[in-house]
N, C-alpha and C positions, 0 to 999 in steps of 0.2 A: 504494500500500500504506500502510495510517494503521500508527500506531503500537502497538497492538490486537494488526496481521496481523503485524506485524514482531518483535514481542517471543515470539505464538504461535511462530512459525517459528522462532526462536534458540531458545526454550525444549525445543522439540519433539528439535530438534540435541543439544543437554546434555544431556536424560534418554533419549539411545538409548544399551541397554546393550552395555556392548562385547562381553560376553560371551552369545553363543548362547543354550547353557541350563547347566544347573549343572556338569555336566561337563565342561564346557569352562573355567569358572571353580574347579575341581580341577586338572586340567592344565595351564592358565597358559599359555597357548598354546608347551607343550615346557620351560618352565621348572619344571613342578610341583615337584622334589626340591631345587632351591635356595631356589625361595620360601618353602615349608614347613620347611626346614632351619630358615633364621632367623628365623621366626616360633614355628619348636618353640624355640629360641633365648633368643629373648627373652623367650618369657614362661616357660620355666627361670630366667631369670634374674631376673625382676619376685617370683617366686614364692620362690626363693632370699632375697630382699632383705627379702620381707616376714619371712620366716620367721627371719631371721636377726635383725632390728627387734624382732620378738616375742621371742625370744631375750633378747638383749641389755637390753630393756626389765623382765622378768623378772629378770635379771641384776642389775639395779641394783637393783629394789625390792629384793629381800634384801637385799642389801647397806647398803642405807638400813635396814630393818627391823633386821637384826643389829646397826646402828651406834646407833640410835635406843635399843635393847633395852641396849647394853651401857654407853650414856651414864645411862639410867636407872638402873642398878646401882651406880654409879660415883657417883650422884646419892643414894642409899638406903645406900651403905655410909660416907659424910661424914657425914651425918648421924647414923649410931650413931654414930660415934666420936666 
């Protein structure tokens, strides 16, 4: 066997799927409700994280814009007097 037949055959091994057809990879062979549990999970929580980033990020611009805004006031009312 040359190195050609040898690597066909390993390769052949690695991409046989495990799973039958698509329903069977829904079922998880009897574990479906826990796998999907924490993949519903996780990405509540990736989804939570962003939305909370966006949040917070929002959060500060104001906060900068309001402080920016009120230094400039503070900068315009020295100046009259």
């Amino acid at each position: 066997m040359g190195a050609a037949a040898a690597f066909a055959s390993r390769w052949r091994v690695i991409m046989t799927p495990y799973f039958a057809n698509f329903a069977d990879f829904i079922a998880m062979g009897g574990h479906a409700f826990y796998v999907w549990l924490c993949y519903g999970f996780v990405f509540l929580a990736v989804v939570g994280m962003i939305v909370y980033a966006k949040a917070e990020r929002n959060m500060v611009l104001k906060k900068l814009k309001k402080r920016q805004s009120n230094k400039r006031l503070t900068n315009k009312q020295r100046r009259t007097n």
